[in-house]
C-alpha positions as a Markdown table, in Angstrom:
| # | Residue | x | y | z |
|---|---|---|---|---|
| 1 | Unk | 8.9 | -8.7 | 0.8 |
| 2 | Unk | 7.9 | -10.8 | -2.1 |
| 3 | Unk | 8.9 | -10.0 | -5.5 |
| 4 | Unk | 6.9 | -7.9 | -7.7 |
| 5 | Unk | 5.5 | -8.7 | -11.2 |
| 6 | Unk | 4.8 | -6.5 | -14.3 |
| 7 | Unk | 2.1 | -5.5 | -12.2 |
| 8 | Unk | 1.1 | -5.9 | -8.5 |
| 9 | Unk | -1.6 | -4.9 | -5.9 |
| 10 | Unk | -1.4 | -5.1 | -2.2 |
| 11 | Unk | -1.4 | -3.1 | 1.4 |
| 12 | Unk | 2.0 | -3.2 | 1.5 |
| 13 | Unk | 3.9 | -0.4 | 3.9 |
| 14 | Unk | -0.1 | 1.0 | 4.1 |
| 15 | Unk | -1.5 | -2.1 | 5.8 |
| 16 | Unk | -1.4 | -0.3 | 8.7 |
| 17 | Unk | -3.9 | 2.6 | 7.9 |
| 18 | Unk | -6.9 | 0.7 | 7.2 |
| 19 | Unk | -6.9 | -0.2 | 11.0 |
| 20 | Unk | -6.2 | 3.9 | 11.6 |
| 21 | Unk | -9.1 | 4.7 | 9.5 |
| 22 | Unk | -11.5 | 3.0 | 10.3 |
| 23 | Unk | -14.2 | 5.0 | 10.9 |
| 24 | Unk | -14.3 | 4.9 | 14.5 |
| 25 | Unk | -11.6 | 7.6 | 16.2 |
| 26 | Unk | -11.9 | 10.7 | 14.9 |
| 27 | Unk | -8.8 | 11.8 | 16.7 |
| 28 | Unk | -7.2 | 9.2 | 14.4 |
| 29 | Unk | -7.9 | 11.2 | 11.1 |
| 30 | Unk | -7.0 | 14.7 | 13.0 |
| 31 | Unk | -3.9 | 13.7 | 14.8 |
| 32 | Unk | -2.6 | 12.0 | 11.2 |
| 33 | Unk | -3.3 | 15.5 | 9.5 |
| 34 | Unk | -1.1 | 17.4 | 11.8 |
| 35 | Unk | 1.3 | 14.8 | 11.3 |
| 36 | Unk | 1.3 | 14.3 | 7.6 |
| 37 | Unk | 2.3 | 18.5 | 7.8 |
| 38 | Unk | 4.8 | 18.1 | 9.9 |
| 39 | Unk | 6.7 | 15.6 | 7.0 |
| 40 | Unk | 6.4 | 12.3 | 6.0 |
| 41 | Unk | 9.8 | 11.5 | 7.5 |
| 42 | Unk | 8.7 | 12.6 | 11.0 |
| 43 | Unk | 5.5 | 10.5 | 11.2 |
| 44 | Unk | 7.3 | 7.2 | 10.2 |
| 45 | Unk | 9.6 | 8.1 | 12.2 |
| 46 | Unk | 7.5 | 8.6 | 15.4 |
| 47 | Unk | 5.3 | 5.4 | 14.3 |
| 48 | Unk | 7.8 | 3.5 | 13.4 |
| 49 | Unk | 11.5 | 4.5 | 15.5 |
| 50 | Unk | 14.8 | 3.5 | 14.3 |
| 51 | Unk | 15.4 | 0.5 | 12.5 |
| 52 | Unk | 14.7 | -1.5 | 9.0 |
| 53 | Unk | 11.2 | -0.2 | 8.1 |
| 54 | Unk | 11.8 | 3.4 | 8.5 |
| 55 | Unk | 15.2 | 3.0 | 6.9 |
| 56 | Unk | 13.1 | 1.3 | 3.8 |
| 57 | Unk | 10.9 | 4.1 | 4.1 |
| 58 | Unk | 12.9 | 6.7 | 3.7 |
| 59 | Unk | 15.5 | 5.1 | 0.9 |
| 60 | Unk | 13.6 | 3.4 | -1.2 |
| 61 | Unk | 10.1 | 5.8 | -0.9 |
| 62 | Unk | 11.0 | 8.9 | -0.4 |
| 63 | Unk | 14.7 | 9.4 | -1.2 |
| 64 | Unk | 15.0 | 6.9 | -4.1 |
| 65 | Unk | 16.9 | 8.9 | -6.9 |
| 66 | Unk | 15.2 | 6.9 | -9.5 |
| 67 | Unk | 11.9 | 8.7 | -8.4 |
| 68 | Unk | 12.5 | 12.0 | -7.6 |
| 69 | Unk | 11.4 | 13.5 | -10.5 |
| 70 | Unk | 7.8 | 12.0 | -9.3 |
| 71 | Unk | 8.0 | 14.0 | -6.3 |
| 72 | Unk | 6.8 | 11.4 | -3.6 |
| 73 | Unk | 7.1 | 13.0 | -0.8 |
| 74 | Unk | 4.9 | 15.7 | -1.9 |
| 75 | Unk | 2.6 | 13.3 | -4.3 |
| 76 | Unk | 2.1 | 11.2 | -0.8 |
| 77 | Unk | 1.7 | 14.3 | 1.5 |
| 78 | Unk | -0.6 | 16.1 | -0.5 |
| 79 | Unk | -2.7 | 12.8 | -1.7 |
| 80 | Unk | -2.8 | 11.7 | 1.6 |
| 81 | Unk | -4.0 | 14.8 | 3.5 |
| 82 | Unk | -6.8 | 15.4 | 0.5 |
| 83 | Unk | -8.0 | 11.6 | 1.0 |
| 84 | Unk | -8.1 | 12.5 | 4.8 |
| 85 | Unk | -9.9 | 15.7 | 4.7 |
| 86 | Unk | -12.7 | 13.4 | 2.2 |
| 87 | Unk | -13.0 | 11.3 | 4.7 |
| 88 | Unk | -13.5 | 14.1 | 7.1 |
| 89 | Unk | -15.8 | 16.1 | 4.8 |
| 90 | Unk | -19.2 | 15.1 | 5.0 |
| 91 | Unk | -19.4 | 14.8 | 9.1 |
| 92 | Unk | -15.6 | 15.4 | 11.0 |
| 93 | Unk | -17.6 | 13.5 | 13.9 |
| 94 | Unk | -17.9 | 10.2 | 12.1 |
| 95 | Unk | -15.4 | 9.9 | 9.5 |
| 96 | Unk | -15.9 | 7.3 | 6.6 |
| 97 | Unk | -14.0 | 4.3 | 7.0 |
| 98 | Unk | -10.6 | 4.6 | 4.5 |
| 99 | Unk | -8.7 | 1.5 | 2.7 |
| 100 | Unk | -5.6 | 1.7 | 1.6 |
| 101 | Unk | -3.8 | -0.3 | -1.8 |
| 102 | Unk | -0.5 | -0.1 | -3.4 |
| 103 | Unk | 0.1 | -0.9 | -6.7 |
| 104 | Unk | 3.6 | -1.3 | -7.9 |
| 105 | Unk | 3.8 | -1.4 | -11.6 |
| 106 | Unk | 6.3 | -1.4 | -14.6 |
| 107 | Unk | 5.1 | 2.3 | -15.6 |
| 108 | Unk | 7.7 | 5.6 | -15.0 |
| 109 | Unk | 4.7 | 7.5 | -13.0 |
| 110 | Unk | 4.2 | 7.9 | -9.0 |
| 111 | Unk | 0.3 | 8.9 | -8.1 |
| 112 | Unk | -1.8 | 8.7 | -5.8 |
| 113 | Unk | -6.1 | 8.8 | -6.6 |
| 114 | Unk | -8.4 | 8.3 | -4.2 |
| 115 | Unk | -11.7 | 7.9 | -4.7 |
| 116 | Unk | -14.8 | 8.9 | -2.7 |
| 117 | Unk | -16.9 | 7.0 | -2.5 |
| 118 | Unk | -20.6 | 7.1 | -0.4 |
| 119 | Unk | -19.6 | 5.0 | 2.2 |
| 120 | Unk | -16.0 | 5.1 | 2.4 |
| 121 | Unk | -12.9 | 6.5 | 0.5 |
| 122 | Unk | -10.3 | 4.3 | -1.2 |
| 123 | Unk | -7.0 | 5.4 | -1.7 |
| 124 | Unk | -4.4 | 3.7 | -4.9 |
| 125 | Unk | -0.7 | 4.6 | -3.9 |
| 126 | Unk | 0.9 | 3.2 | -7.9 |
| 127 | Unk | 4.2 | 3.1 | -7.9 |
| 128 | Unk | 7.3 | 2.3 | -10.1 |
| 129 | Unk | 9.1 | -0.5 | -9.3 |
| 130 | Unk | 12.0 | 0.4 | -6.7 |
| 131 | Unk | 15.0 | 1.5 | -8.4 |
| 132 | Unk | 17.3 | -0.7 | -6.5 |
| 133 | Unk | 14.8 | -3.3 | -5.9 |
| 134 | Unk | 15.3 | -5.7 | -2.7 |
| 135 | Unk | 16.4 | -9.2 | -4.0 |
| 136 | Unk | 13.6 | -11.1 | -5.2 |
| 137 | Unk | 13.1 | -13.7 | -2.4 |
| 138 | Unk | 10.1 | -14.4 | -0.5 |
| 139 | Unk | 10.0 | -14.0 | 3.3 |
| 140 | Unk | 7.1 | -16.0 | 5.5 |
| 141 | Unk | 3.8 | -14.9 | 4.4 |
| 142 | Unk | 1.1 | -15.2 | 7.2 |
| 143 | Unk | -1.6 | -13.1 | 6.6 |
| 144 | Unk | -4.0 | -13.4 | 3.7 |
| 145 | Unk | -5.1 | -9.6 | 2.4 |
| 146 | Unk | -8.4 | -10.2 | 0.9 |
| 147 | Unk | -7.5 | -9.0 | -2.1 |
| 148 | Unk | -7.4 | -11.6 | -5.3 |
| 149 | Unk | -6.3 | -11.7 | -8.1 |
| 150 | Unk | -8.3 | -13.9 | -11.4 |
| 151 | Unk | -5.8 | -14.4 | -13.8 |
| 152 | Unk | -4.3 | -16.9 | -16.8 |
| 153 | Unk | -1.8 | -19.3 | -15.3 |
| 154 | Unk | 1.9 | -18.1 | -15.4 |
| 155 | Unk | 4.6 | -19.1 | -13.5 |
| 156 | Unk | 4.4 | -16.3 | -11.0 |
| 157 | Unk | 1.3 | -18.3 | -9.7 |
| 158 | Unk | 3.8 | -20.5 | -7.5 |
| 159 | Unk | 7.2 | -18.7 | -8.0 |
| 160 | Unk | 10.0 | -21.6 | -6.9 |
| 161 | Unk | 10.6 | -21.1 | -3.3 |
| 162 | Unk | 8.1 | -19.2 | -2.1 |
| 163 | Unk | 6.1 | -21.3 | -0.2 |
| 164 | Unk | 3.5 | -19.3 | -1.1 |
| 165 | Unk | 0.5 | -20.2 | 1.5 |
| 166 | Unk | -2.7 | -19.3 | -0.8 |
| 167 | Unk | -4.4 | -22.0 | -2.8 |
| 168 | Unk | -4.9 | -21.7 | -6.8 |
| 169 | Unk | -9.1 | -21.9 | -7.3 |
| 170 | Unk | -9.0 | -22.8 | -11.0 |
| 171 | Unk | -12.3 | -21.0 | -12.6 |
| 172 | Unk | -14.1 | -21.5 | -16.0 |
| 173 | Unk | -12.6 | -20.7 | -19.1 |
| 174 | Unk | -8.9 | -21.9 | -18.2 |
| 175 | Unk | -8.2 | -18.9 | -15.3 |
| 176 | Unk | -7.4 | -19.4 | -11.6 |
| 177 | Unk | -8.1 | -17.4 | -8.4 |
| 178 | Unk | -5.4 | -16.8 | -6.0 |
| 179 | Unk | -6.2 | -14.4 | -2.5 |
| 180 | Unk | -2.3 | -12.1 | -2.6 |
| 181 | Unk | -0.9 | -12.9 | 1.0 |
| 182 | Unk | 1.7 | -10.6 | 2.6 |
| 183 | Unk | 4.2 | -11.2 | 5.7 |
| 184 | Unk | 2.3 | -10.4 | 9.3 |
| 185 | Unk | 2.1 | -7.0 | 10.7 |
């Protein structure tokens, strides 16, 4: 995972649900409903089985002490199963297609807000930074997210080491554009 700055958007650990909820499988948005009740913890675990992601999952999501007073199990449950049912809403037949963001940012709040929207329904996940945060290295990024990010040039543009694929677009007025890129899924 790449390190995270003051503040920071992308699909992170939700890349995956944008292909889920897409619009096209109804049984998609049904089946993750009945799946979302039965626990957070069972769903990854039945997506994801044993191993490194779940165990990130579980530590540094859902049982991180540092957030517990922010109640994410239940902020995600609950957020998640009202976005859902949004999508659902206007025709359960042909859901509206649902994108998924995470923002991870230096404020002491975990929410989730989804808005919904005429043609589809967005959903923000904005987090704390992780308690015990994962050291700040950069692994092999691959996939660009189509999300970017206009900006004043800092050092995070290119931290040392990262090898960081995406190129800087400088724009008018002494700011740059730079897509965020993440690891494959």
């Amino acid at each position: 995972m790449a390190s995270m700055p003051g503040y920071h958007i992308n699909k992170g650990p939700f890349a995956f649900l944008d292909d889920t909820f897409d619009g096209t499988n109804p049984g998609n948005y049904t089946a993750a409903l009945a799946a979302i009740a039965g626990g957070l913890l069972g769903a990854a675990t039945t997506r994801l089985g044993p191993g490194t992601q779940l165990t990130c999952f579980q530590n540094q999501w859902l049982g991180n002490p540092g957030w517990n007073q922010f109640k994410p199990e239940a902020t995600l449950q609950q957020g998640l199963t009202a976005a859902i049912n949004a999508a659902l809403a206007p025709d359960p037949a042909h859901p509206k297609p649902m994108e998924f963001f995470w923002i991870c940012a230096r404020e002491h709040t975990f929410e989730l807000y989804f808005s919904d929207g005429p043609h589809q329904v967005n959903v923000f996940i904005f987090t704390p930074p992780p308690v015990d945060p994962m050291p700040q290295t950069f692994g092999t990024l691959t996939t660009g997210e189509g999300i970017f990010v206009v900006k004043a040039p800092t050092w995070e543009n290119t931290p040392p080491g990262s090898n960081y694929p995406s190129p800087i677009t400088p724009l008018p007025a002494g700011v740059i554009e730079r897509e965020v890129w993440r690891a494959g899924r």
